[in-house]
PDB file of N, CA, C and O in Angstrom:
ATOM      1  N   UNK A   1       7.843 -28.275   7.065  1.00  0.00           N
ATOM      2  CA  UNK A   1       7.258 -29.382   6.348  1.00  0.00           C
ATOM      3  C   UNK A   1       8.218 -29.828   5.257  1.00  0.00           C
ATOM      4  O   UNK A   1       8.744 -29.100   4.415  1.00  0.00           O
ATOM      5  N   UNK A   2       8.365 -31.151   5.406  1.00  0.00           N
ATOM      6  CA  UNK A   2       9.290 -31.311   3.805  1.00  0.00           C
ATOM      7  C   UNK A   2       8.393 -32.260   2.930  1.00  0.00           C
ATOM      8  O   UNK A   2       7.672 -33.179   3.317  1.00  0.00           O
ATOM      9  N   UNK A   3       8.568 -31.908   1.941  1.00  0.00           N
ATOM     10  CA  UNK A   3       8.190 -32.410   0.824  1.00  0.00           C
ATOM     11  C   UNK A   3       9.115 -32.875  -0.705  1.00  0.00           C
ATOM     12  O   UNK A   3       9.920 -32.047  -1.130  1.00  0.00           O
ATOM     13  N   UNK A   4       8.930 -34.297  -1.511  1.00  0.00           N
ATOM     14  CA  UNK A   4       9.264 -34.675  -2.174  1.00  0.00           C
ATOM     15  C   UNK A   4       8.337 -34.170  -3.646  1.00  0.00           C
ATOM     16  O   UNK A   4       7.136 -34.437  -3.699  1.00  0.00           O
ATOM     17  N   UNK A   5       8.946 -33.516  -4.662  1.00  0.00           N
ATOM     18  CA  UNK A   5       8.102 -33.059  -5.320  1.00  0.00           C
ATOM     19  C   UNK A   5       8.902 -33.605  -6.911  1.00  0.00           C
ATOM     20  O   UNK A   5      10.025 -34.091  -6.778  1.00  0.00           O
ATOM     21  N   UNK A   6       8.365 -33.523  -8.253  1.00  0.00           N
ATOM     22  CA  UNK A   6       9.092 -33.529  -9.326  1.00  0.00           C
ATOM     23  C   UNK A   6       9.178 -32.070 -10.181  1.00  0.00           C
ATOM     24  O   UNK A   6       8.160 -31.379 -10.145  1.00  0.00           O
ATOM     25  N   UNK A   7       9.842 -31.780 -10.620  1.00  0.00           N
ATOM     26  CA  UNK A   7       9.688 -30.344 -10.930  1.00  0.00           C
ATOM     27  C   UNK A   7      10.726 -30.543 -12.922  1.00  0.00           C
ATOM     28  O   UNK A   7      11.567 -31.387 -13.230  1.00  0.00           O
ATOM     29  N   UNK A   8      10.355 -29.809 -13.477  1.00  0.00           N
ATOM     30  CA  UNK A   8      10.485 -30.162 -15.068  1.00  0.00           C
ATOM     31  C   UNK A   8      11.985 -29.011 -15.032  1.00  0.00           C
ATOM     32  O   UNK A   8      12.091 -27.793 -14.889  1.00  0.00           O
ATOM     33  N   UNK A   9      13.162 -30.341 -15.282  1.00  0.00           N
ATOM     34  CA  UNK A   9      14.456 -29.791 -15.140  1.00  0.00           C
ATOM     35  C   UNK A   9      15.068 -28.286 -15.719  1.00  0.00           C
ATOM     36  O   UNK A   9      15.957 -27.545 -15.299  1.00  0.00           O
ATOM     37  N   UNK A  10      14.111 -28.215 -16.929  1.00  0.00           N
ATOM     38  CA  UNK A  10      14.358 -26.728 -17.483  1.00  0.00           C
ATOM     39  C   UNK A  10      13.855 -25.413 -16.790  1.00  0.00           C
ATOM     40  O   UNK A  10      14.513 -24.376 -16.704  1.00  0.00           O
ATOM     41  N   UNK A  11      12.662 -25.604 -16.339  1.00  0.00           N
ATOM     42  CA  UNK A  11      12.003 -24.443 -15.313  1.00  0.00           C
ATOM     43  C   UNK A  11      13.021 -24.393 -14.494  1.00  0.00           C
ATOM     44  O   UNK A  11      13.661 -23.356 -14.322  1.00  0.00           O
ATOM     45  N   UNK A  12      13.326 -25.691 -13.800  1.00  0.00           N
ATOM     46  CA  UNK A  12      14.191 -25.102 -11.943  1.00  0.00           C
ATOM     47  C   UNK A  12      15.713 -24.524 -12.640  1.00  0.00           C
ATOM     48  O   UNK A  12      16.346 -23.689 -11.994  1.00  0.00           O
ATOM     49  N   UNK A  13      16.195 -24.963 -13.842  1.00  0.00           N
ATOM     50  CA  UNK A  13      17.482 -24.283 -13.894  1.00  0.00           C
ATOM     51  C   UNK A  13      16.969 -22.908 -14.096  1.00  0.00           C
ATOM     52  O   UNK A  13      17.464 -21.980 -13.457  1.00  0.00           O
ATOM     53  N   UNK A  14      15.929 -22.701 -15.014  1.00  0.00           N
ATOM     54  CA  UNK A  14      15.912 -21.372 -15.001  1.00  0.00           C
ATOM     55  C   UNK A  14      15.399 -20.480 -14.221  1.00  0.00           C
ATOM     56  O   UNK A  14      15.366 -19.280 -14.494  1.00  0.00           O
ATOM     57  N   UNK A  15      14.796 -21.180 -12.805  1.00  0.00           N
ATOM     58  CA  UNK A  15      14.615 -20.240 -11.677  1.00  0.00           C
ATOM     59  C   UNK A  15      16.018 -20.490 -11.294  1.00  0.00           C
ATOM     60  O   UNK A  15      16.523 -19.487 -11.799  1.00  0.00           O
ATOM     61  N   UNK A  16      16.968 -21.108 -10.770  1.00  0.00           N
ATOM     62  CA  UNK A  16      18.406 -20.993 -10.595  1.00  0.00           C
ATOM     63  C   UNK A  16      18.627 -19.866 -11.241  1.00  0.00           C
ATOM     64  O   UNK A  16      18.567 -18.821 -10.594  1.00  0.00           O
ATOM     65  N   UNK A  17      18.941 -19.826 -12.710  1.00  0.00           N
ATOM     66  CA  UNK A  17      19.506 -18.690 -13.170  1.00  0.00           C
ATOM     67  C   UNK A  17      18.881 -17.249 -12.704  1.00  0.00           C
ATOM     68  O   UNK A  17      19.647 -16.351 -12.354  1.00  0.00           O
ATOM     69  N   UNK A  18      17.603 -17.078 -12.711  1.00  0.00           N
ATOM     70  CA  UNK A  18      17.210 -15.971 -12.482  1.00  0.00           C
ATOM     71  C   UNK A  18      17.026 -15.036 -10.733  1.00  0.00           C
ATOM     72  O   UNK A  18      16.616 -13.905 -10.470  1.00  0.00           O
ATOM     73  N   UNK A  19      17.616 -16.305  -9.742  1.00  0.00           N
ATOM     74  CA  UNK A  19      17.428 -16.140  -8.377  1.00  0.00           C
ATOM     75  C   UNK A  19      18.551 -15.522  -8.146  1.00  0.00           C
ATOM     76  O   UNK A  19      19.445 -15.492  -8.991  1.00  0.00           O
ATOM     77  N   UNK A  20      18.645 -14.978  -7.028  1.00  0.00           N
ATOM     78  CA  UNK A  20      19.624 -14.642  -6.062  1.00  0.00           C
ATOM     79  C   UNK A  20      21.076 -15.547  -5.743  1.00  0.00           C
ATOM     80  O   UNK A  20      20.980 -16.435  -4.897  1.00  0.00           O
ATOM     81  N   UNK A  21      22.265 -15.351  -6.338  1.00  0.00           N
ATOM     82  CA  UNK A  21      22.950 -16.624  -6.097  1.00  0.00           C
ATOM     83  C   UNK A  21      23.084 -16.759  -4.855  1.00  0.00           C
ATOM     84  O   UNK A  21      23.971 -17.556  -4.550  1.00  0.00           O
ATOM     85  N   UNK A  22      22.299 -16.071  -3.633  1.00  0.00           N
ATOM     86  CA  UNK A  22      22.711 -16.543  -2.270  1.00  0.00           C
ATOM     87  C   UNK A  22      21.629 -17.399  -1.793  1.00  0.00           C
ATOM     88  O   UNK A  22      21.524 -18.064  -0.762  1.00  0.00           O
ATOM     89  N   UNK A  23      20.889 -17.235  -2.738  1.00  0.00           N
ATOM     90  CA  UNK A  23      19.373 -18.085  -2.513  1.00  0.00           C
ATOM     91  C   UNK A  23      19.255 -19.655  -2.816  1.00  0.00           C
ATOM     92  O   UNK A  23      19.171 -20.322  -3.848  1.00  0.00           O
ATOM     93  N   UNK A  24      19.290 -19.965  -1.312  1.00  0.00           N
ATOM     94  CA  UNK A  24      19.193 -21.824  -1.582  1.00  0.00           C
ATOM     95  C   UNK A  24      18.033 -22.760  -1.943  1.00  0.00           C
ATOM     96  O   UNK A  24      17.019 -22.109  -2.194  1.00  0.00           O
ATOM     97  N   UNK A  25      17.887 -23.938  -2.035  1.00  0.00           N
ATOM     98  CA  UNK A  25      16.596 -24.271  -2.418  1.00  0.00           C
ATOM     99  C   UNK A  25      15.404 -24.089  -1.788  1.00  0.00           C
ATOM    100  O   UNK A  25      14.359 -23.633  -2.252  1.00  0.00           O
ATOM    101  N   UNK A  26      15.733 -24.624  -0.299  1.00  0.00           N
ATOM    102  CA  UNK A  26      14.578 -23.817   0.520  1.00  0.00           C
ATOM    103  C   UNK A  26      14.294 -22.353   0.306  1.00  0.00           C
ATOM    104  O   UNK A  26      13.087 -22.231   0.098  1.00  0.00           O
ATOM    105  N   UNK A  27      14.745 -21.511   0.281  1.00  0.00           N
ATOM    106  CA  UNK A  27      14.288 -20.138   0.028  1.00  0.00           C
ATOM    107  C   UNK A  27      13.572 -20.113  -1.263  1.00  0.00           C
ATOM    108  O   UNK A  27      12.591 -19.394  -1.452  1.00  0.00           O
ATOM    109  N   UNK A  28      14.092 -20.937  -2.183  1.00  0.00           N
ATOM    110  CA  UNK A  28      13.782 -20.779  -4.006  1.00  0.00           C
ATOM    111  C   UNK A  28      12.070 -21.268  -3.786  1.00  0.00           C
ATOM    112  O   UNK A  28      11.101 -20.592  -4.132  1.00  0.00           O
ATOM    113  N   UNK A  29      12.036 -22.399  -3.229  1.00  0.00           N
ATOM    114  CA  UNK A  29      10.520 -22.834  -3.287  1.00  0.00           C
ATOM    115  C   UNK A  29       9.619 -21.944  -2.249  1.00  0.00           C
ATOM    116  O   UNK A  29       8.411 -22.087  -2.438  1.00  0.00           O
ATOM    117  N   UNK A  30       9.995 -21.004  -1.133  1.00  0.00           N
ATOM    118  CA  UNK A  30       9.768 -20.868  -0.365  1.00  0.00           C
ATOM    119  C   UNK A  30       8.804 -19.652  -0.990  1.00  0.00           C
ATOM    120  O   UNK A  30       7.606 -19.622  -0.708  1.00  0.00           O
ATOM    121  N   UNK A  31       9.507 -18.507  -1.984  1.00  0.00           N
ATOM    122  CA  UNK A  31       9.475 -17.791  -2.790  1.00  0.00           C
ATOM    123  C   UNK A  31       8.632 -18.310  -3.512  1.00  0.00           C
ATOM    124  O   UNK A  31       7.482 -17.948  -3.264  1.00  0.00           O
ATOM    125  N   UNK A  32       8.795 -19.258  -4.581  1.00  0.00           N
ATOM    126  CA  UNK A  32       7.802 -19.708  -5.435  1.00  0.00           C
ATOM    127  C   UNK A  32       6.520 -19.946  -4.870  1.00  0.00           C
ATOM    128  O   UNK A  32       5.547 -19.435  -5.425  1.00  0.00           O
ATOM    129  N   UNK A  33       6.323 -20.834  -3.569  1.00  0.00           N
ATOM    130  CA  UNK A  33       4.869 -20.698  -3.285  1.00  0.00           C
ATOM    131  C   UNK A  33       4.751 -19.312  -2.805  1.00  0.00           C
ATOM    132  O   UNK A  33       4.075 -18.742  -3.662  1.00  0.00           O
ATOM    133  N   UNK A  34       4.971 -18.712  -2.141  1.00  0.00           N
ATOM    134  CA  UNK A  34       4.596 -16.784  -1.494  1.00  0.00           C
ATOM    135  C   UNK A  34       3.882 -16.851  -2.807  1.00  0.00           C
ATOM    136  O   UNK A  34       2.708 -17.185  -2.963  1.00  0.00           O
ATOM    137  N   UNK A  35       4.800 -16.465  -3.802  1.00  0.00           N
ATOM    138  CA  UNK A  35       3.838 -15.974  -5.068  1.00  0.00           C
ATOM    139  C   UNK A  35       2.906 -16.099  -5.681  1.00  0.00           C
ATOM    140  O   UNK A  35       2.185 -15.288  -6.261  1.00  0.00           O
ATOM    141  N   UNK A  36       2.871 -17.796  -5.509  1.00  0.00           N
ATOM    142  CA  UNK A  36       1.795 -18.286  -6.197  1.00  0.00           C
ATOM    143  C   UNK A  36       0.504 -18.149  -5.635  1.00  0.00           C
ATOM    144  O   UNK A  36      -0.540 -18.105  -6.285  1.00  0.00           O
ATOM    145  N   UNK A  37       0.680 -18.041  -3.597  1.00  0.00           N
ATOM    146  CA  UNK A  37      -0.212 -17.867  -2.821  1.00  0.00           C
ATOM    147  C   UNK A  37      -1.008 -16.403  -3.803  1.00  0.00           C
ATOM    148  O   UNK A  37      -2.154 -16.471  -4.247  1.00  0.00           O
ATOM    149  N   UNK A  38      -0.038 -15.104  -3.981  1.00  0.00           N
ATOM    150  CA  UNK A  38      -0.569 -13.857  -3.931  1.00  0.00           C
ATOM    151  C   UNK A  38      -1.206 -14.023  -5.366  1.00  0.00           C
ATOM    152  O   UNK A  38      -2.321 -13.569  -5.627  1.00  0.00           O
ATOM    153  N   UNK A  39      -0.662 -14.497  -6.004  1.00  0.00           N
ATOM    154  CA  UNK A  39      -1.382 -14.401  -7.515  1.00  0.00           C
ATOM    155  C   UNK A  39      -2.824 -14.837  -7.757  1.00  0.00           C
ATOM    156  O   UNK A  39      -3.596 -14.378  -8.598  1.00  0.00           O
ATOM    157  N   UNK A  40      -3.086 -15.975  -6.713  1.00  0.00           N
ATOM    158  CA  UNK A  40      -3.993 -16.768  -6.828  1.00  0.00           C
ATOM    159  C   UNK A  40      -4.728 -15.861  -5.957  1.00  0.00           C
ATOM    160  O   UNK A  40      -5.694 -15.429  -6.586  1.00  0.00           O
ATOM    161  N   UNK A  41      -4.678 -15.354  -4.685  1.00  0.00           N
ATOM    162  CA  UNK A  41      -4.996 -14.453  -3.913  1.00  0.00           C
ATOM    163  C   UNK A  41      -6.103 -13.691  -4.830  1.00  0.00           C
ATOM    164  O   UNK A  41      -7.288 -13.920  -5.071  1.00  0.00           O
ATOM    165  N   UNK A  42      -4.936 -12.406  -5.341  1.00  0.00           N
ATOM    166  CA  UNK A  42      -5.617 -11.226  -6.433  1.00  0.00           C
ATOM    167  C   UNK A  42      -6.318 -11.828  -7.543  1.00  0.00           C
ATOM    168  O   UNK A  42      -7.144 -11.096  -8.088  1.00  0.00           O
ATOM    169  N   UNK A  43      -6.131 -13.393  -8.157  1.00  0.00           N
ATOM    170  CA  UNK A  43      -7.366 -13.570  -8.891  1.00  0.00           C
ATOM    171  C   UNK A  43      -8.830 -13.692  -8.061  1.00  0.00           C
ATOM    172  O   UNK A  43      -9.947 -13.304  -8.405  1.00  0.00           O
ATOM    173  N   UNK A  44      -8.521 -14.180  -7.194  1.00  0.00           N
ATOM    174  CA  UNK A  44     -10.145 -14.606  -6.457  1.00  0.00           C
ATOM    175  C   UNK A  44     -10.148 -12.841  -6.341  1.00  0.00           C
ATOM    176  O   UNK A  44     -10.926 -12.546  -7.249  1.00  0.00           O
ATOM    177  N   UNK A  45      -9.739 -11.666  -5.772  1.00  0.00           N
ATOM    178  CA  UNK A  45     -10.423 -10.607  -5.393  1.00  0.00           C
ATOM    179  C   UNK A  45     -10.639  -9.904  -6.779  1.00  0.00           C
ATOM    180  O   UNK A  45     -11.563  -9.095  -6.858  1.00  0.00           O
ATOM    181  N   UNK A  46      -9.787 -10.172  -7.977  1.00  0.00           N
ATOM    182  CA  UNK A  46     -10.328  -9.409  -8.653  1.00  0.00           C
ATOM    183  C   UNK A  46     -11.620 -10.594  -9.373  1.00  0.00           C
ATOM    184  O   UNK A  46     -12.049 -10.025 -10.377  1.00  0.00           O
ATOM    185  N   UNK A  47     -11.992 -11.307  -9.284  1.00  0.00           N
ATOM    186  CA  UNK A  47     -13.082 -11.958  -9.668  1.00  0.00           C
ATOM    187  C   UNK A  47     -14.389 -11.489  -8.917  1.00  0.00           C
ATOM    188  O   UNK A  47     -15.503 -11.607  -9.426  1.00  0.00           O
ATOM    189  N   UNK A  48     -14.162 -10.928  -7.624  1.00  0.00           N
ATOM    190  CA  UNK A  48     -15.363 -10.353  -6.786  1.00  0.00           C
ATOM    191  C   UNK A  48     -15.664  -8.829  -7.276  1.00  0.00           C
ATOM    192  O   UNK A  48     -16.304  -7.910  -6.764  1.00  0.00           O
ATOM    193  N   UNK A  49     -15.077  -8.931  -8.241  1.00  0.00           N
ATOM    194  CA  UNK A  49     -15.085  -6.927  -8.231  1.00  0.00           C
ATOM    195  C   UNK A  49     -16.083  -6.608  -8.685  1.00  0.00           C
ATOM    196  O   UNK A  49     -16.381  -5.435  -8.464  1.00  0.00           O
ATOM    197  N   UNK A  50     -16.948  -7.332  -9.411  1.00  0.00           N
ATOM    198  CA  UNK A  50     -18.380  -6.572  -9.535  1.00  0.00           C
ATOM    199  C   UNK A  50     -19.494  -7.434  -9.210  1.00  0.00           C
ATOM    200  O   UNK A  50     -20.590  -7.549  -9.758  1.00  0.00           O
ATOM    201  N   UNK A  51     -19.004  -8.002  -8.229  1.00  0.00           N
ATOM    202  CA  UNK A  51     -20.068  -9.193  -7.336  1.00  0.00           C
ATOM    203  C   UNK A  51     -21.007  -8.780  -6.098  1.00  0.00           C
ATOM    204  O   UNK A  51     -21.913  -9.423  -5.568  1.00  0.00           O
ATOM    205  N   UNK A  52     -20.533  -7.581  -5.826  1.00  0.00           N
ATOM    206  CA  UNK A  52     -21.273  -6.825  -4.690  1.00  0.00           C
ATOM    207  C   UNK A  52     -22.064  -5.526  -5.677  1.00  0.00           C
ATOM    208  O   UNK A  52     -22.016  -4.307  -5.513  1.00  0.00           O
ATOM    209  N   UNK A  53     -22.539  -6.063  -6.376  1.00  0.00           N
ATOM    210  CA  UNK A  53     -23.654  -4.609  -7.642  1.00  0.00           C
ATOM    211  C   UNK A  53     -24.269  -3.869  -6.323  1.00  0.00           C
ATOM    212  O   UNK A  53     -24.173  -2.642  -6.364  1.00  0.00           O
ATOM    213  N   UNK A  54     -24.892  -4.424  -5.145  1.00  0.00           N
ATOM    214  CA  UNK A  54     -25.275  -3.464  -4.251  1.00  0.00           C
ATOM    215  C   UNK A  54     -25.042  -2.999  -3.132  1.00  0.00           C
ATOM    216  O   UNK A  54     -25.814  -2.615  -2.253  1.00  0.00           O
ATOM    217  N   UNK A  55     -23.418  -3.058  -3.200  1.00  0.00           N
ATOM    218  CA  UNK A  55     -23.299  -2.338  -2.309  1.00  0.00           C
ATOM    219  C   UNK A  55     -23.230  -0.833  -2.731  1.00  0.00           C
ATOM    220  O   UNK A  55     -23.240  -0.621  -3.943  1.00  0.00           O
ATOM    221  N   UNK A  56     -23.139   0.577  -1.619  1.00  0.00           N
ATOM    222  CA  UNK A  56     -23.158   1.136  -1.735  1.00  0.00           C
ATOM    223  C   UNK A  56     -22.029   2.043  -1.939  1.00  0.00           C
ATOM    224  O   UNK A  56     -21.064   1.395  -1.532  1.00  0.00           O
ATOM    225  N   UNK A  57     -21.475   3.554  -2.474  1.00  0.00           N
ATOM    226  CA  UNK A  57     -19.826   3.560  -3.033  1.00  0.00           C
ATOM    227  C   UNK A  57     -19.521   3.906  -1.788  1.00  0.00           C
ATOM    228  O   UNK A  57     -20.438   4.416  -1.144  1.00  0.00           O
ATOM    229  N   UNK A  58     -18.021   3.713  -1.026  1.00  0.00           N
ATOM    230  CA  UNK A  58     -17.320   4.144  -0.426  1.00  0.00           C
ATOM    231  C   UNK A  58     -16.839   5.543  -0.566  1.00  0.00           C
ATOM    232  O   UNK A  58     -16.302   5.983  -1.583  1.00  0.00           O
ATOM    233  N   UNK A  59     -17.127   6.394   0.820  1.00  0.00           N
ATOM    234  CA  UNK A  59     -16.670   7.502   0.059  1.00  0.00           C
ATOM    235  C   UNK A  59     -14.945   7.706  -0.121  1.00  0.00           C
ATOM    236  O   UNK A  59     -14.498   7.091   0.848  1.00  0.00           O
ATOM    237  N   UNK A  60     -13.993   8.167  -0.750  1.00  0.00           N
ATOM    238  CA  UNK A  60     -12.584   8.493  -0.457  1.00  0.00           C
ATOM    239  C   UNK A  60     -12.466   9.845  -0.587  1.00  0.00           C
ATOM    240  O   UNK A  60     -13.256  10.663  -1.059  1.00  0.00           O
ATOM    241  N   UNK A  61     -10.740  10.057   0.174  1.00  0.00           N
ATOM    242  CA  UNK A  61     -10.534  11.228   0.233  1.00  0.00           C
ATOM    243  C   UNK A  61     -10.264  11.318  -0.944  1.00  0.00           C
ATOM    244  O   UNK A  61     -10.254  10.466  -1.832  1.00  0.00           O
ATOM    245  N   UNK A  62      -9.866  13.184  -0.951  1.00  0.00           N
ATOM    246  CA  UNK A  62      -9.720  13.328  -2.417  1.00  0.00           C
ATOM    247  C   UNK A  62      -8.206  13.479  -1.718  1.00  0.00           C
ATOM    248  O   UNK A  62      -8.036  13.438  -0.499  1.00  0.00           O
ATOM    249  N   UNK A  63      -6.901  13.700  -2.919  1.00  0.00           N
ATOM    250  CA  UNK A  63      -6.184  14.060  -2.553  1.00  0.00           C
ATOM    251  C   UNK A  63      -5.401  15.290  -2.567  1.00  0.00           C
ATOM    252  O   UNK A  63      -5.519  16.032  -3.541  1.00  0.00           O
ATOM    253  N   UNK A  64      -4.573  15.619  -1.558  1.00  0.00           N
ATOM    254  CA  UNK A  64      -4.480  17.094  -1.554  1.00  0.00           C
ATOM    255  C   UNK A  64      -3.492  17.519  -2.674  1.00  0.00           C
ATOM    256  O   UNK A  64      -2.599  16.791  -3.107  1.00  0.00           O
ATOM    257  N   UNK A  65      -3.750  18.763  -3.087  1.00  0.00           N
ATOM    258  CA  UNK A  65      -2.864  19.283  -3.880  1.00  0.00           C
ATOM    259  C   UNK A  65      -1.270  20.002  -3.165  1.00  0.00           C
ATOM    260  O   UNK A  65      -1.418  20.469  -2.036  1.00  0.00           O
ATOM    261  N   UNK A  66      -0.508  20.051  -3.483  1.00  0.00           N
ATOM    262  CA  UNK A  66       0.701  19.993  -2.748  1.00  0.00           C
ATOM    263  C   UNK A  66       1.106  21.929  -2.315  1.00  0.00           C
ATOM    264  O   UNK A  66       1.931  22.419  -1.544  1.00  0.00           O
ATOM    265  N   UNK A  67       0.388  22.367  -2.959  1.00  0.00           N
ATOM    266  CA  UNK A  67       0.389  24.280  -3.076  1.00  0.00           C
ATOM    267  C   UNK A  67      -0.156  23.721  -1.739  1.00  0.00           C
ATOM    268  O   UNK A  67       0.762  23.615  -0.927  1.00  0.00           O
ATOM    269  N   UNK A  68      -1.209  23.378  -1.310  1.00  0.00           N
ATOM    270  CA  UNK A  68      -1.790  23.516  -0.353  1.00  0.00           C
ATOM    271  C   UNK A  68      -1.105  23.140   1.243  1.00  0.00           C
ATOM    272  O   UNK A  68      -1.134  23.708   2.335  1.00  0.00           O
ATOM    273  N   UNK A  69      -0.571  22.031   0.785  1.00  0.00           N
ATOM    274  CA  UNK A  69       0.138  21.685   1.680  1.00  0.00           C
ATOM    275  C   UNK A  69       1.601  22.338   2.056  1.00  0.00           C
ATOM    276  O   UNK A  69       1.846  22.463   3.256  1.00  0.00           O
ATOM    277  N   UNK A  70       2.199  22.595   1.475  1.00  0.00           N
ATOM    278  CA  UNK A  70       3.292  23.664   1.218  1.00  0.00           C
ATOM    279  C   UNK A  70       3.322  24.794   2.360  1.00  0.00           C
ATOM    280  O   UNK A  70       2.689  25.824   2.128  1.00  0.00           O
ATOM    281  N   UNK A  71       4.025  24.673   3.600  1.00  0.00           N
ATOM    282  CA  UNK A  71       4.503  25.132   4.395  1.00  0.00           C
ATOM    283  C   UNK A  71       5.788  26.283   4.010  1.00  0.00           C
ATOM    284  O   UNK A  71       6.417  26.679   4.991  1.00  0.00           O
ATOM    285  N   UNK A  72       6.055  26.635   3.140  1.00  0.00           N
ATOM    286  CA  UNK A  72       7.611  27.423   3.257  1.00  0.00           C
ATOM    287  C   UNK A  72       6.473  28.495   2.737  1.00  0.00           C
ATOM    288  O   UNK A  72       5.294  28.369   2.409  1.00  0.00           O
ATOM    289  N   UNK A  73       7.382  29.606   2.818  1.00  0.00           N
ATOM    290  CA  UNK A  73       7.150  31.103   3.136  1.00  0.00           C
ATOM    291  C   UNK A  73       7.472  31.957   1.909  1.00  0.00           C
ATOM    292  O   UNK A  73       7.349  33.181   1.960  1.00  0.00           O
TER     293      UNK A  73
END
């Protein structure tokens, strides 16, 4: 997809500066949305986190202690 966008000249130099110098513009925006996808992502899930009051707890493992696991002799 291409797109014509305006972007505020001080931000993009300073994603320039802070990128990969092998990293071209397509990759630079390509990157910038990924992120923005995940950020926005983990706000909506952490906004659900106490939206299910009834569900019931999941149980988890516990985890093992490493004596235990410890195979040598």
């Amino acid at each position: 997809m291409r797109a014509t966008v305006t972007i505020d000249d001080a931000l993009y130099q300073r994603a320039l500066e802070l990128a990969d110098p092998t990293m071209d513009k397509a990759d630079l925006f390509r990157e910038a949305i990924q992120t923005f996808v995940r950020v926005q992502a983990a706000k909506r899930l952490a906004a659900l986190g106490s939206s299910a009051s009834d569900m019931p707890d999941i149980p988890r493992r516990a985890a093992q202690d490493s004596s235990q696991t410890d195979t040598a002799s």
